[in-house]
N, C-alpha and C positions, 0 to 999 in steps of 0.2 A: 466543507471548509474546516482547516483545522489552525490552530492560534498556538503562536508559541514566541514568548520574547516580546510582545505587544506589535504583532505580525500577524495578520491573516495569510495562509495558504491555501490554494484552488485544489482539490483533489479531485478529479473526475473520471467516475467508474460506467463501466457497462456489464452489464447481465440481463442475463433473463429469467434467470432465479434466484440470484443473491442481492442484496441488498445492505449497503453499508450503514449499519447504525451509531457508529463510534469512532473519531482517529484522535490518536494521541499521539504528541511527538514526544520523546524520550529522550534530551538532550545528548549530544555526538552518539548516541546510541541504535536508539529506534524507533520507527513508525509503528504505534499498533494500531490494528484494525478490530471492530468489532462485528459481526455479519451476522445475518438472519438468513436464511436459509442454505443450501450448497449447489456447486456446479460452476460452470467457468467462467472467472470474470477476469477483466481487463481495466486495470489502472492507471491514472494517470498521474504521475507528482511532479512538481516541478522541481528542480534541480538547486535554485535557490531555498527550496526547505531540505533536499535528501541529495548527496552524492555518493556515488559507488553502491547500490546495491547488492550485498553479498550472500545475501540467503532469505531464506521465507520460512518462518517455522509457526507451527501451532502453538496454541496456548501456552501448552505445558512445556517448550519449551524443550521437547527432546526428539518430537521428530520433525526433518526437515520437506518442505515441500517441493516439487520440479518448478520450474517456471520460465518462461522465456522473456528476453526483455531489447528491448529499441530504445535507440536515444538520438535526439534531436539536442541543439545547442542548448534548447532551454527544458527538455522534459524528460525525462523515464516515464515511458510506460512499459508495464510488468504481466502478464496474462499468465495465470496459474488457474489450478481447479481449488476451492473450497471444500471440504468434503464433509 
């Protein structure tokens, strides 16, 4: 779940070795994520928190990650690896 503007959003992931400990929303900016372990997982956001998808990058912020993504009227989901 992640809160932003006095708004709860649904964030639902799957993996079978990562695990999401952290989301922040970063107003017209970005979603950051915090994770625990690596390997490939699949996200869910809904579209009323995030639109347009345009890149996945790590921490630091200089290198970017592949990813593929699907969308339905109301959701992005994003499947990348963790590394």
């Amino acid at each position: 779940m992640a809160s932003f503007d006095c708004r709860n959003y649904e964030v639902t992931g799957i993996s079978a070795s990562v695990k999401t400990t952290h989301v922040n929303i970063d107003a017209v900016k970005a979603v950051n994520f915090k994770f625990e372990g690596s390997g490939e997982i699949e996200l869910t956001l809904p579209k009323a928190m995030i639109r347009g998808i345009s890149a996945i990058q790590v921490a630091d912020g200089r290198d970017t990650i592949e990813y593929t993504a699907a969308e339905t009227e109301l959701e992005t989901t994003i499947r990348f690896i963790v590394p």
